[in-house]
Backbone atoms as SQL, in Angstrom:
CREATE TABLE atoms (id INTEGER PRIMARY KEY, chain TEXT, resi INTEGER, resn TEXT, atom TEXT, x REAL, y REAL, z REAL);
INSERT INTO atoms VALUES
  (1, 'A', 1, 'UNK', 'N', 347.379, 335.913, 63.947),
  (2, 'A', 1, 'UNK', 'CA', 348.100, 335.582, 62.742),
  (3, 'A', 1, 'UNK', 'C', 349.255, 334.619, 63.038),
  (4, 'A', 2, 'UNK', 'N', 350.064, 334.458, 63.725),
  (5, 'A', 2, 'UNK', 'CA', 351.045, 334.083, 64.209),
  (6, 'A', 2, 'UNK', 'C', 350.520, 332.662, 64.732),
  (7, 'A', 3, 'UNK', 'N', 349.407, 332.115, 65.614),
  (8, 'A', 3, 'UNK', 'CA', 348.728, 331.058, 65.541),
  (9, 'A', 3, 'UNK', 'C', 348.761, 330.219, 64.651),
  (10, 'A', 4, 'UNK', 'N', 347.758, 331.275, 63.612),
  (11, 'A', 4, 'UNK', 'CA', 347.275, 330.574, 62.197),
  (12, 'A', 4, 'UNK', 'C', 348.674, 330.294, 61.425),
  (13, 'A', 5, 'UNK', 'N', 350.293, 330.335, 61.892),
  (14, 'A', 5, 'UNK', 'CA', 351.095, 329.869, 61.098),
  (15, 'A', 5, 'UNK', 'C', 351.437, 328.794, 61.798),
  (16, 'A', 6, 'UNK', 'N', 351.830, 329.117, 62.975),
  (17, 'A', 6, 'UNK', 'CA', 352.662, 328.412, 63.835),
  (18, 'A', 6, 'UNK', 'C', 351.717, 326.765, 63.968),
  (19, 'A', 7, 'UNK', 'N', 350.406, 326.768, 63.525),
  (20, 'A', 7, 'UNK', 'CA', 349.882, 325.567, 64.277),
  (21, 'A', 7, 'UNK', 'C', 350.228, 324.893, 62.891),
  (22, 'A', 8, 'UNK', 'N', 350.174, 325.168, 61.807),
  (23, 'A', 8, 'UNK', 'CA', 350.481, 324.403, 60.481),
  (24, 'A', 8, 'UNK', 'C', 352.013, 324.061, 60.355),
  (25, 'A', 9, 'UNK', 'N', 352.867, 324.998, 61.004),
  (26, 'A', 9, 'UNK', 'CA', 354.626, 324.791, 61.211),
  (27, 'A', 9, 'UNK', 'C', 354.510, 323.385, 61.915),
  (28, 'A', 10, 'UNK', 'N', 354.047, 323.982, 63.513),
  (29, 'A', 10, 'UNK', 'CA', 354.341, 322.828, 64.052),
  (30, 'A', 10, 'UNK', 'C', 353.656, 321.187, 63.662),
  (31, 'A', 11, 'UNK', 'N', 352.957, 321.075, 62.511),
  (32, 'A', 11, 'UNK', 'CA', 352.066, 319.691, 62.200),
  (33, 'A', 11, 'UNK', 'C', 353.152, 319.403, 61.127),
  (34, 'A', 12, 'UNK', 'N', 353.414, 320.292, 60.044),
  (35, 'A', 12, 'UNK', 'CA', 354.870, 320.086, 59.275),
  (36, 'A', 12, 'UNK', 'C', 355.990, 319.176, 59.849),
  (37, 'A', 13, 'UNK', 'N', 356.336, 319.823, 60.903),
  (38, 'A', 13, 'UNK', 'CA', 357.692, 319.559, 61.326),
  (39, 'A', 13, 'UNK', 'C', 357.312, 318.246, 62.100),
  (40, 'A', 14, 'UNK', 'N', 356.166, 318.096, 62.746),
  (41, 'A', 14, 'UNK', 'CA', 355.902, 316.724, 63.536),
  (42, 'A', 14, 'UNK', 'C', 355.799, 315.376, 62.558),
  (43, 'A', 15, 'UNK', 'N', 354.842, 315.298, 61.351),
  (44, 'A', 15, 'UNK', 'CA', 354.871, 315.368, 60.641),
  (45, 'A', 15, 'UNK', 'C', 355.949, 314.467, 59.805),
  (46, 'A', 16, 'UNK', 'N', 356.828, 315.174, 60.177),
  (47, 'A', 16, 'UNK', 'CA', 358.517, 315.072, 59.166),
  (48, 'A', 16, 'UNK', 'C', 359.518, 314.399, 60.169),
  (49, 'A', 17, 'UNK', 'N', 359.030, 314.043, 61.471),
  (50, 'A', 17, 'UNK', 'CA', 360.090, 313.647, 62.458),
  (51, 'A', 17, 'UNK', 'C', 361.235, 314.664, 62.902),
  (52, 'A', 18, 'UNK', 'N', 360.570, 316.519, 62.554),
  (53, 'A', 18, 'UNK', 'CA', 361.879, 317.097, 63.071),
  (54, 'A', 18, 'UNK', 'C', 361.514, 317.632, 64.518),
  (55, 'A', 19, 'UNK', 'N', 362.253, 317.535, 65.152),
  (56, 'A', 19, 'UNK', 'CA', 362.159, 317.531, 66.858),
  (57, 'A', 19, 'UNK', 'C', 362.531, 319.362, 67.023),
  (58, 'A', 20, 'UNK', 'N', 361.586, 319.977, 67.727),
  (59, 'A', 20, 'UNK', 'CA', 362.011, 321.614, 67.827),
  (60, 'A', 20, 'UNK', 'C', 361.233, 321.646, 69.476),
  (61, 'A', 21, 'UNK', 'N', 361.694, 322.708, 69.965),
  (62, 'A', 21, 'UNK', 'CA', 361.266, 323.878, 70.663),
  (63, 'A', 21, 'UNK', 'C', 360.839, 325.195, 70.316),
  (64, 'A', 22, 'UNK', 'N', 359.325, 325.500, 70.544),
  (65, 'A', 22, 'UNK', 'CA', 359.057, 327.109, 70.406),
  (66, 'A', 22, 'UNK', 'C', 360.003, 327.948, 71.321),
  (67, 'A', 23, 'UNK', 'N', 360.757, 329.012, 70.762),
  (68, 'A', 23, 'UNK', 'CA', 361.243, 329.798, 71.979),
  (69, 'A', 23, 'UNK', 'C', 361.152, 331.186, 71.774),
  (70, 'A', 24, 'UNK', 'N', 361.519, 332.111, 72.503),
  (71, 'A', 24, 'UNK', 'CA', 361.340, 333.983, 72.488),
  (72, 'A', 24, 'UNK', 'C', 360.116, 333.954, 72.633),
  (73, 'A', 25, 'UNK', 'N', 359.393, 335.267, 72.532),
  (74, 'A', 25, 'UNK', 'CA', 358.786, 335.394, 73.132),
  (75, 'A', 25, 'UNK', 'C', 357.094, 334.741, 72.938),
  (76, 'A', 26, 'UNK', 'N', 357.214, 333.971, 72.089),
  (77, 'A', 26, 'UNK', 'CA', 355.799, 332.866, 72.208),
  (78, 'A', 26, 'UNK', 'C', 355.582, 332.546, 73.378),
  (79, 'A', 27, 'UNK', 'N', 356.713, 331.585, 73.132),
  (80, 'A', 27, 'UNK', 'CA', 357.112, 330.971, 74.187),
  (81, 'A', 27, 'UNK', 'C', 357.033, 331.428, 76.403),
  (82, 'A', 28, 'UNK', 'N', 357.416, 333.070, 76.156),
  (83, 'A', 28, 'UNK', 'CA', 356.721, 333.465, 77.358),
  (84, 'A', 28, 'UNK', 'C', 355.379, 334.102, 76.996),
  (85, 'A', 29, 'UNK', 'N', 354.385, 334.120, 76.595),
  (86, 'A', 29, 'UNK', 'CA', 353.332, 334.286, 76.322),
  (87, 'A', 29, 'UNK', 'C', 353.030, 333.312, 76.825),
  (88, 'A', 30, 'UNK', 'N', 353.024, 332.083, 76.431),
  (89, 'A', 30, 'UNK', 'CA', 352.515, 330.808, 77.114),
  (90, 'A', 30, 'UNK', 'C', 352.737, 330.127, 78.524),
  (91, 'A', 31, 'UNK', 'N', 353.809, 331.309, 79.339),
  (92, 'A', 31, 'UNK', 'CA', 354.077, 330.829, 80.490),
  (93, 'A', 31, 'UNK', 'C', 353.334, 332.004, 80.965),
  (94, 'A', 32, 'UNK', 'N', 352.604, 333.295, 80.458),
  (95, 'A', 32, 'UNK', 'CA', 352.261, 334.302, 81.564),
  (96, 'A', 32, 'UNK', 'C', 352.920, 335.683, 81.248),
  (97, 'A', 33, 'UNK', 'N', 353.906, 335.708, 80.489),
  (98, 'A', 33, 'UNK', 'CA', 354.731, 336.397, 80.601),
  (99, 'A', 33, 'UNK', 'C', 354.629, 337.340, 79.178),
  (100, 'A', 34, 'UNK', 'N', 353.843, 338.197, 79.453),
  (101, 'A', 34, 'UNK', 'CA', 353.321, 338.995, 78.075),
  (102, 'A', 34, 'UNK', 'C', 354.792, 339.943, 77.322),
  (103, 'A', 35, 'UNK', 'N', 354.703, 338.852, 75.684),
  (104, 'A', 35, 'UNK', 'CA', 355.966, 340.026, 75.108),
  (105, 'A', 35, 'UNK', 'C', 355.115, 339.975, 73.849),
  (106, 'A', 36, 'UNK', 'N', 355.102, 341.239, 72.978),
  (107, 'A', 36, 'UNK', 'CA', 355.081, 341.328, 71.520),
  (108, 'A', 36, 'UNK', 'C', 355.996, 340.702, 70.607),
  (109, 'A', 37, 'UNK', 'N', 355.605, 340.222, 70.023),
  (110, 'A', 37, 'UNK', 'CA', 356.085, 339.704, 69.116),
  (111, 'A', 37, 'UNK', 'C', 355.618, 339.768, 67.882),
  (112, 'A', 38, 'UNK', 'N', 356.671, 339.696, 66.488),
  (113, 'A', 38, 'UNK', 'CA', 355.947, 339.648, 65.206),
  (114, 'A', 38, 'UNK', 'C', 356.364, 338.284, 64.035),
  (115, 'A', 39, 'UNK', 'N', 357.111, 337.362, 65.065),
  (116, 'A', 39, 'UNK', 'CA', 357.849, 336.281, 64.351),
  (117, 'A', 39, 'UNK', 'C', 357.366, 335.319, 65.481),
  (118, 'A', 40, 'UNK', 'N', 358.003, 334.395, 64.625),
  (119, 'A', 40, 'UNK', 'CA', 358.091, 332.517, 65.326),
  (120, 'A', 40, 'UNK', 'C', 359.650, 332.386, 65.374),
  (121, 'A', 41, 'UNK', 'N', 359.989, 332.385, 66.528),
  (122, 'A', 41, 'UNK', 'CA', 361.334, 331.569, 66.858),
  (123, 'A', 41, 'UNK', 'C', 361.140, 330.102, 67.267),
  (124, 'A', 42, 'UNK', 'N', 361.916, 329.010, 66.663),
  (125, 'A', 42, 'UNK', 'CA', 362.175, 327.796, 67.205),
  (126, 'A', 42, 'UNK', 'C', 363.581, 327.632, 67.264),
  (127, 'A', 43, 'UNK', 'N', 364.414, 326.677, 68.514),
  (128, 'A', 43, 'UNK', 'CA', 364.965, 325.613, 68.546),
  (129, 'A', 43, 'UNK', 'C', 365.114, 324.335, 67.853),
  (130, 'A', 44, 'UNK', 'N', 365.856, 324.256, 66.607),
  (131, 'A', 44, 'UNK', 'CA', 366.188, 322.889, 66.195),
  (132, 'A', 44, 'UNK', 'C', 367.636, 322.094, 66.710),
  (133, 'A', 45, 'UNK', 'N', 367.906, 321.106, 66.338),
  (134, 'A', 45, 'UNK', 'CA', 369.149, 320.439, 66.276),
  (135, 'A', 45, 'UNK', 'C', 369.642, 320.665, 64.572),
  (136, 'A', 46, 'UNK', 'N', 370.742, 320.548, 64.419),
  (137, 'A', 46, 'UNK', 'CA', 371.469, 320.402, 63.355),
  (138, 'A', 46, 'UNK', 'C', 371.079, 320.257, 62.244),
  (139, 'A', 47, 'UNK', 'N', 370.679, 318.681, 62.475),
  (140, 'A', 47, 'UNK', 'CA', 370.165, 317.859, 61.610),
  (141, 'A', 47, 'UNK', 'C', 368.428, 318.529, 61.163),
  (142, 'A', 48, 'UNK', 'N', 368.203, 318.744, 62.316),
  (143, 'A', 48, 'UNK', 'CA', 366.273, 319.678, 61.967),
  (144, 'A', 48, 'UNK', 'C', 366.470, 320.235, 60.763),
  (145, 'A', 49, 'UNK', 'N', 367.203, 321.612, 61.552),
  (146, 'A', 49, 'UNK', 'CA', 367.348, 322.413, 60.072),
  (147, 'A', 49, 'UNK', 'C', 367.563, 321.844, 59.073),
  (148, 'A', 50, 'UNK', 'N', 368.424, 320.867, 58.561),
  (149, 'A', 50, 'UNK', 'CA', 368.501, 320.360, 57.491),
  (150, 'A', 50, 'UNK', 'C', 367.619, 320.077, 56.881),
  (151, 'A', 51, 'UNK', 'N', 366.695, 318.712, 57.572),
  (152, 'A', 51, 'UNK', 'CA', 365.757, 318.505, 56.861),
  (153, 'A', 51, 'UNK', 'C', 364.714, 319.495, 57.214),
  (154, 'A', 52, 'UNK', 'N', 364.571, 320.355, 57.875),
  (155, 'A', 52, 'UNK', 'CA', 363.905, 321.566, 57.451),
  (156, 'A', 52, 'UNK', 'C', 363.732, 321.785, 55.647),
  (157, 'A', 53, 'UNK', 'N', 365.839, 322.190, 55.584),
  (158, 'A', 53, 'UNK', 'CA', 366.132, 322.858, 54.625),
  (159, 'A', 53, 'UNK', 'C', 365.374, 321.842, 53.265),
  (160, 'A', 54, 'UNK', 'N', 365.390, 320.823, 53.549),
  (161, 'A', 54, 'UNK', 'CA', 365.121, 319.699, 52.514),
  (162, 'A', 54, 'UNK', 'C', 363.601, 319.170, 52.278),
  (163, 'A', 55, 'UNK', 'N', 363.046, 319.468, 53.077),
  (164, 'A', 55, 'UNK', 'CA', 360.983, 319.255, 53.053),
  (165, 'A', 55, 'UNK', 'C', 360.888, 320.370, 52.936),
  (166, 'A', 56, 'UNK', 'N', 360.911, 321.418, 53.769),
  (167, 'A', 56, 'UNK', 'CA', 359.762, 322.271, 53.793),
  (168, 'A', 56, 'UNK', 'C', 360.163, 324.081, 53.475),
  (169, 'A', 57, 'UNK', 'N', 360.956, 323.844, 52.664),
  (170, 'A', 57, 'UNK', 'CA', 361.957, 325.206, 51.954),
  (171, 'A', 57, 'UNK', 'C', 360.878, 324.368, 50.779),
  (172, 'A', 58, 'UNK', 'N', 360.449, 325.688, 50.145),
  (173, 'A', 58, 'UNK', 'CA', 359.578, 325.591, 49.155),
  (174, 'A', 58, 'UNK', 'C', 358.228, 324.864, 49.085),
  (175, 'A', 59, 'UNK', 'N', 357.561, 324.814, 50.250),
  (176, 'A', 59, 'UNK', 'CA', 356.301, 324.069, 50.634),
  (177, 'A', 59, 'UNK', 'C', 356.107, 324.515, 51.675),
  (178, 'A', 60, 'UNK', 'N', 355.606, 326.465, 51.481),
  (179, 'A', 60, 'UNK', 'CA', 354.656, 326.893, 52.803),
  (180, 'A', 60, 'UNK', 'C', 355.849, 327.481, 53.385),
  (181, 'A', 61, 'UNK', 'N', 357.303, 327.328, 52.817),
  (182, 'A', 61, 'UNK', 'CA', 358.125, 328.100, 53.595),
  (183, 'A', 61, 'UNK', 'C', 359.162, 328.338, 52.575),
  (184, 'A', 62, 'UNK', 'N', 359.885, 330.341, 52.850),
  (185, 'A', 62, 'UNK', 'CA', 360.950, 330.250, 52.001),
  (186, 'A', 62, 'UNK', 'C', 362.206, 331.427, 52.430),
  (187, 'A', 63, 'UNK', 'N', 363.153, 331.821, 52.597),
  (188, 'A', 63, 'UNK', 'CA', 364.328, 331.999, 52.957),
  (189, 'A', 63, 'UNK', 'C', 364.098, 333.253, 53.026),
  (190, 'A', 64, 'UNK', 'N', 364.605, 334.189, 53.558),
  (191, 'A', 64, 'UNK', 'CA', 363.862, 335.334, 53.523),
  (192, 'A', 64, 'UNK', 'C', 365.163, 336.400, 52.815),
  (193, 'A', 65, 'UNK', 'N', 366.155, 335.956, 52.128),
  (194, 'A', 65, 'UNK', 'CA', 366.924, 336.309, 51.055),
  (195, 'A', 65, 'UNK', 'C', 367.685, 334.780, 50.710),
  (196, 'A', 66, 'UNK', 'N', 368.512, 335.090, 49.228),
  (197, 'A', 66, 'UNK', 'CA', 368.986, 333.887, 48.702),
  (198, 'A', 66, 'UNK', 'C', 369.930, 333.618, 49.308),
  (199, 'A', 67, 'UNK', 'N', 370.498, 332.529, 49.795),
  (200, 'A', 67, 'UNK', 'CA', 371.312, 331.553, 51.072),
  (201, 'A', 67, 'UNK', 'C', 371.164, 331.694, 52.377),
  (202, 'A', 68, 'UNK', 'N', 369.954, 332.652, 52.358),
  (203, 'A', 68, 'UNK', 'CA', 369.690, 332.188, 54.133),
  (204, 'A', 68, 'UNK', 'C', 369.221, 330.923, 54.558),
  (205, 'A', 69, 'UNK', 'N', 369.766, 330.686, 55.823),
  (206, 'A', 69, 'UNK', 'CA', 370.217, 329.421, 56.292),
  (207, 'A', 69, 'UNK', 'C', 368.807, 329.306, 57.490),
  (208, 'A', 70, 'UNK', 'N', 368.976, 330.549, 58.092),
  (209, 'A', 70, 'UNK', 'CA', 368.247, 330.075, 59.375),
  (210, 'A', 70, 'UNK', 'C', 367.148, 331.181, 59.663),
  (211, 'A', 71, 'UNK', 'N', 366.852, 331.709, 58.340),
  (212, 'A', 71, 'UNK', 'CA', 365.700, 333.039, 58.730),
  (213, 'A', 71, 'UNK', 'C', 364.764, 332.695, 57.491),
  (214, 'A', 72, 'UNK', 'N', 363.568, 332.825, 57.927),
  (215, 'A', 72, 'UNK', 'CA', 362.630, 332.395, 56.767),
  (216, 'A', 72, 'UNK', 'C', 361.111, 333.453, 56.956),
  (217, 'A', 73, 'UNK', 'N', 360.225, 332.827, 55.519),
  (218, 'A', 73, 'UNK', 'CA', 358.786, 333.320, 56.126),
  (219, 'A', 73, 'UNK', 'C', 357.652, 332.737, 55.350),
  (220, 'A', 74, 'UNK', 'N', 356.631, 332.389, 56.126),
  (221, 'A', 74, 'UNK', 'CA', 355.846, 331.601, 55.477),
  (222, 'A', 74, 'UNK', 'C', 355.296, 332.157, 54.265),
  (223, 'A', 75, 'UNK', 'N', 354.801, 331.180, 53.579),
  (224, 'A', 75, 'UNK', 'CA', 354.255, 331.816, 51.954),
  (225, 'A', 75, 'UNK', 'C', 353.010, 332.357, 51.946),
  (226, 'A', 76, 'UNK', 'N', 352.372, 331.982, 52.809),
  (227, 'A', 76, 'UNK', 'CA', 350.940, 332.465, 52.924),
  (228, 'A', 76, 'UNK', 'C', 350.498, 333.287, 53.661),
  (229, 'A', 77, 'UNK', 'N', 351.152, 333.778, 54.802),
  (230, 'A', 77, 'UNK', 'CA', 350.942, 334.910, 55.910),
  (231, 'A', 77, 'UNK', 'C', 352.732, 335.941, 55.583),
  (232, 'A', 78, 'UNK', 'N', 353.068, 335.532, 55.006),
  (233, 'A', 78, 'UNK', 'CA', 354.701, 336.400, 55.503),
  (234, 'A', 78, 'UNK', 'C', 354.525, 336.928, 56.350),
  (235, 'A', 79, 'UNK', 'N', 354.633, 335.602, 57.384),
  (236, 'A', 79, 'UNK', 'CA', 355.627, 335.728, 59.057),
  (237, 'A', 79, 'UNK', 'C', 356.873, 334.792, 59.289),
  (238, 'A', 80, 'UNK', 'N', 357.731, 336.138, 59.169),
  (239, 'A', 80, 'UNK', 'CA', 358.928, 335.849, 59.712),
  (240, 'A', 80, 'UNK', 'C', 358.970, 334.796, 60.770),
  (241, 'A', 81, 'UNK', 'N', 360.300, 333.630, 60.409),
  (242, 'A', 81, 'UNK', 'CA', 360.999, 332.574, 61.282),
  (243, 'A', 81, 'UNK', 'C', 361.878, 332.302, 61.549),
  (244, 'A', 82, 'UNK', 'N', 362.611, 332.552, 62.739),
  (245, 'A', 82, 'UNK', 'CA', 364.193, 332.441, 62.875),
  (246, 'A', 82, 'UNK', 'C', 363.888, 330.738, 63.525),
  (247, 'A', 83, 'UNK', 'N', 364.945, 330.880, 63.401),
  (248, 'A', 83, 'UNK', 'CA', 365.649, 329.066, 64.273),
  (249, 'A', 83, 'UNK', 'C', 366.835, 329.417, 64.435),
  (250, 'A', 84, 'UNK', 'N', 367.171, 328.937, 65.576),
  (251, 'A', 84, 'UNK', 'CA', 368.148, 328.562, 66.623),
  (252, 'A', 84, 'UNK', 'C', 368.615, 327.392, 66.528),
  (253, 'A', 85, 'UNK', 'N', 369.685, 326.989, 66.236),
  (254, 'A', 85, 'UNK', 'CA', 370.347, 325.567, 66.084),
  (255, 'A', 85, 'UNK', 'C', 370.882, 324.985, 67.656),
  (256, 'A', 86, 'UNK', 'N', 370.286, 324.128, 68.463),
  (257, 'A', 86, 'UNK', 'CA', 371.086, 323.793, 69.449),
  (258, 'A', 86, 'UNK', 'C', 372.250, 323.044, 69.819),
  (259, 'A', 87, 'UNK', 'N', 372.911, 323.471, 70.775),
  (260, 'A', 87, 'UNK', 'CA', 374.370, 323.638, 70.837),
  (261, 'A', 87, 'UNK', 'C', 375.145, 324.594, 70.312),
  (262, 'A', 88, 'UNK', 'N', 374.758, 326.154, 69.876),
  (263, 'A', 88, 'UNK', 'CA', 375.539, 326.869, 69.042),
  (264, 'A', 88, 'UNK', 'C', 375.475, 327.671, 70.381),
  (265, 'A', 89, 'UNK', 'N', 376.339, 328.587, 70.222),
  (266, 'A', 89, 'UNK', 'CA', 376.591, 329.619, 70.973),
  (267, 'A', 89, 'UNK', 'C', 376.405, 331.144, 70.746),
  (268, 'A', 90, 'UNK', 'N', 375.128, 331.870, 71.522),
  (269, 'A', 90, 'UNK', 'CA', 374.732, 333.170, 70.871),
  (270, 'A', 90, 'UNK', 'C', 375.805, 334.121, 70.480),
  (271, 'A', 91, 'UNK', 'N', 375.306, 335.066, 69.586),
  (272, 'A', 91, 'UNK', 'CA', 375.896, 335.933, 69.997),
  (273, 'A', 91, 'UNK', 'C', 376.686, 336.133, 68.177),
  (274, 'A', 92, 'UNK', 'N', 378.294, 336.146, 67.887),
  (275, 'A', 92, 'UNK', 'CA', 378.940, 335.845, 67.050),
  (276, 'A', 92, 'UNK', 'C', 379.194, 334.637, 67.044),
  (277, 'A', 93, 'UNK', 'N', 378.830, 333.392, 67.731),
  (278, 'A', 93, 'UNK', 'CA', 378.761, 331.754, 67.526),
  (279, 'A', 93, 'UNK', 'C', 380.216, 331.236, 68.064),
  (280, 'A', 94, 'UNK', 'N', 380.965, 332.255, 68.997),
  (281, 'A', 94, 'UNK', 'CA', 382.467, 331.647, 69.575),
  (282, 'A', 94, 'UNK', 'C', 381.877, 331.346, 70.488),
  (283, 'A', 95, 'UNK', 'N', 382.777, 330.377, 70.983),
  (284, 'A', 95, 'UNK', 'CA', 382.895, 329.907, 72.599),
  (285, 'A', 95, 'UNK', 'C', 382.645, 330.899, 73.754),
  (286, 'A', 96, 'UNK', 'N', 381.671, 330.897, 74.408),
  (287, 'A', 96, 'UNK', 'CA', 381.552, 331.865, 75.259),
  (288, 'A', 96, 'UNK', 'C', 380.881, 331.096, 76.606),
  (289, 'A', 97, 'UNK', 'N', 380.683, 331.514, 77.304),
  (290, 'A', 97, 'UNK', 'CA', 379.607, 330.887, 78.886),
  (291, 'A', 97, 'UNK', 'C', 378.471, 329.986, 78.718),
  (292, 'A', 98, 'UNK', 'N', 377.710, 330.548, 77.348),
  (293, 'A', 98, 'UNK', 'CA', 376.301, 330.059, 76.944),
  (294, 'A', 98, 'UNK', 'C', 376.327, 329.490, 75.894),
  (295, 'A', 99, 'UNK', 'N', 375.526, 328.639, 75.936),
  (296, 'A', 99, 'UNK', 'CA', 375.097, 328.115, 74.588),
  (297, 'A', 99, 'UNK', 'C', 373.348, 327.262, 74.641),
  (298, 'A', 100, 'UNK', 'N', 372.734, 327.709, 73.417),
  (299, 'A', 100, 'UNK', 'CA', 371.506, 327.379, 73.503),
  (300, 'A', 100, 'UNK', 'C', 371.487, 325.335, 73.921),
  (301, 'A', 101, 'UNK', 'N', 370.506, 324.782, 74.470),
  (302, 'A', 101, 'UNK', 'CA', 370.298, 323.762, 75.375),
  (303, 'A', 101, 'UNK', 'C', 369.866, 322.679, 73.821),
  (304, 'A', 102, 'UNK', 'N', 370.459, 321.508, 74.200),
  (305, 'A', 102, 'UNK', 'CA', 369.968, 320.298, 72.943),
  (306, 'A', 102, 'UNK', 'C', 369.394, 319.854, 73.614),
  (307, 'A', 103, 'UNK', 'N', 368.027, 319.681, 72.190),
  (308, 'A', 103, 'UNK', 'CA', 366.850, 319.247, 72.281),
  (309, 'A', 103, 'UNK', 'C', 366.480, 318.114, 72.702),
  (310, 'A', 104, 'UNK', 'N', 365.641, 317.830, 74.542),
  (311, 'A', 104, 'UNK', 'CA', 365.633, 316.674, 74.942),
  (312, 'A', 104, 'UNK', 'C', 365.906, 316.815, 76.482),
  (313, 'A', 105, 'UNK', 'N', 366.590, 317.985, 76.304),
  (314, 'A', 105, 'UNK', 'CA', 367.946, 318.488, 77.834),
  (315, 'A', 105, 'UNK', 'C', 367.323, 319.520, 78.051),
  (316, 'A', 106, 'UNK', 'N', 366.281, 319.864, 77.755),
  (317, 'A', 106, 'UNK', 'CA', 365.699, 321.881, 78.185),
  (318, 'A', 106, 'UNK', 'C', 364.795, 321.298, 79.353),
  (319, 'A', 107, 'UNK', 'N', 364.878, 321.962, 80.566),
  (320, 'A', 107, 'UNK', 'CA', 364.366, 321.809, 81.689),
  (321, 'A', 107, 'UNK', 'C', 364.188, 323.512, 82.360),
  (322, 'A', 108, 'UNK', 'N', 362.927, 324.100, 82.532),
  (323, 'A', 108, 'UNK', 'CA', 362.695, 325.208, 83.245),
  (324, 'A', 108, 'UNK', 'C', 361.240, 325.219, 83.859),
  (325, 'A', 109, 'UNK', 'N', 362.253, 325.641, 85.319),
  (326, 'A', 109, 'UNK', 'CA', 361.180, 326.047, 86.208),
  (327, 'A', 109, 'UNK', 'C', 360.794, 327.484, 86.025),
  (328, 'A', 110, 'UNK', 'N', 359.391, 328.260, 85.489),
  (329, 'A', 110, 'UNK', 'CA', 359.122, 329.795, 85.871),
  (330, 'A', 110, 'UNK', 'C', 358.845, 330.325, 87.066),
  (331, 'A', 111, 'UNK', 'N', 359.893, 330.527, 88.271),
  (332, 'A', 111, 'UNK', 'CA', 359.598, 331.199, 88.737),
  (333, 'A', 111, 'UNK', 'C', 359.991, 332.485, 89.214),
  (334, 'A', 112, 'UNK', 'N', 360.006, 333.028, 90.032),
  (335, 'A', 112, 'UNK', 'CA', 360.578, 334.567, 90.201),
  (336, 'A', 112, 'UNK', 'C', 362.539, 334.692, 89.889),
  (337, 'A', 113, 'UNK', 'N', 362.770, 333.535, 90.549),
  (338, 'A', 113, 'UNK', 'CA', 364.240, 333.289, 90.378),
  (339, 'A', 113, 'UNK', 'C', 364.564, 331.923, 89.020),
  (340, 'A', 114, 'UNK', 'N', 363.633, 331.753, 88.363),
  (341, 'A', 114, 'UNK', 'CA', 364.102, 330.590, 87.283),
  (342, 'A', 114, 'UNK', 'C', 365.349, 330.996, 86.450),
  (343, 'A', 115, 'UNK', 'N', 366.160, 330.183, 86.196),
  (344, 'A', 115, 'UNK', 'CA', 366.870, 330.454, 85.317),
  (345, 'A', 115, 'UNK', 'C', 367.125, 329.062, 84.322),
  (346, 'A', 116, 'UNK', 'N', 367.629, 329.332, 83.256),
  (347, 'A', 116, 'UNK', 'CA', 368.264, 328.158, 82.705),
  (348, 'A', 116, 'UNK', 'C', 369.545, 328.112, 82.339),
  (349, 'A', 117, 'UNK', 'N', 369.768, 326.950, 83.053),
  (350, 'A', 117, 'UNK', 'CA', 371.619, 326.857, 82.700),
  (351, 'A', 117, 'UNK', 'C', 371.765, 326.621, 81.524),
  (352, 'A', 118, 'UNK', 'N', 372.538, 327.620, 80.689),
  (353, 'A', 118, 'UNK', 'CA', 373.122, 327.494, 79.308),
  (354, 'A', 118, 'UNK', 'C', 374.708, 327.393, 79.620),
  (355, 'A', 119, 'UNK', 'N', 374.794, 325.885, 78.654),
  (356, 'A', 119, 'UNK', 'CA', 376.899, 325.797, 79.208),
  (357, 'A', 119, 'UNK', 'C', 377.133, 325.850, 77.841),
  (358, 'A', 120, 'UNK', 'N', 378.532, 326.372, 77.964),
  (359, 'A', 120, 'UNK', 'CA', 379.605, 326.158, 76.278),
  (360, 'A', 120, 'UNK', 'C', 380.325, 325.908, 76.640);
């Protein structure tokens, strides 16, 4: 199920010129790394979401209460979609150690010791 959304998301968003990363646990599924999951997380920039918010809010996608910003679900499967804005910082969004990687700059090696440097 999650396929059958995600491959129509990602032709949308290509599509539309918005630049993302799949991330959580799809995302290690596809490296090997078996997690359950019942959503699509992506990585946008700023500007993505926007025109996210501006194409494809109400065409195959819709907010998953009134003024949500960054949580959604498709119209035809209701599966849940978070996005991640890059450059924000997890958590309560203050300044802290980490902050998710802008899109362009994500570089990871999987291996036993991989990590990815997240700076704020």
């Amino acid at each position: 199920m999650l396929k059958d959304t995600l491959r129509p998301l990602a032709e949308d968003l290509k599509k539309r010129d918005i630049e993302y990363n799949v991330i959580g646990p799809i995302a290690l599924n596809q490296h090997g790394y078996r997690r359950f999951t019942f959503d699509i997380e992506l990585l946008l920039s700023k500007e993505g979401l926007e025109k996210f918010h501006q194409e494809l809010v109400g065409r195959g996608h819709r907010p998953v209460f009134e003024g949500a910003r960054k949580k959604f679900r498709s119209t035809d499967r209701n599966v849940p979609i978070k996005i991640i804005t890059a450059g924000e910082c997890p958590g309560d969004g203050k300044s802290n150690p980490s902050a998710f990687p802008i899109l362009g700059r994500v570089a990871l090696s999987l291996t036993a010791s991989a990590r990815l440097h997240l700076g704020c």
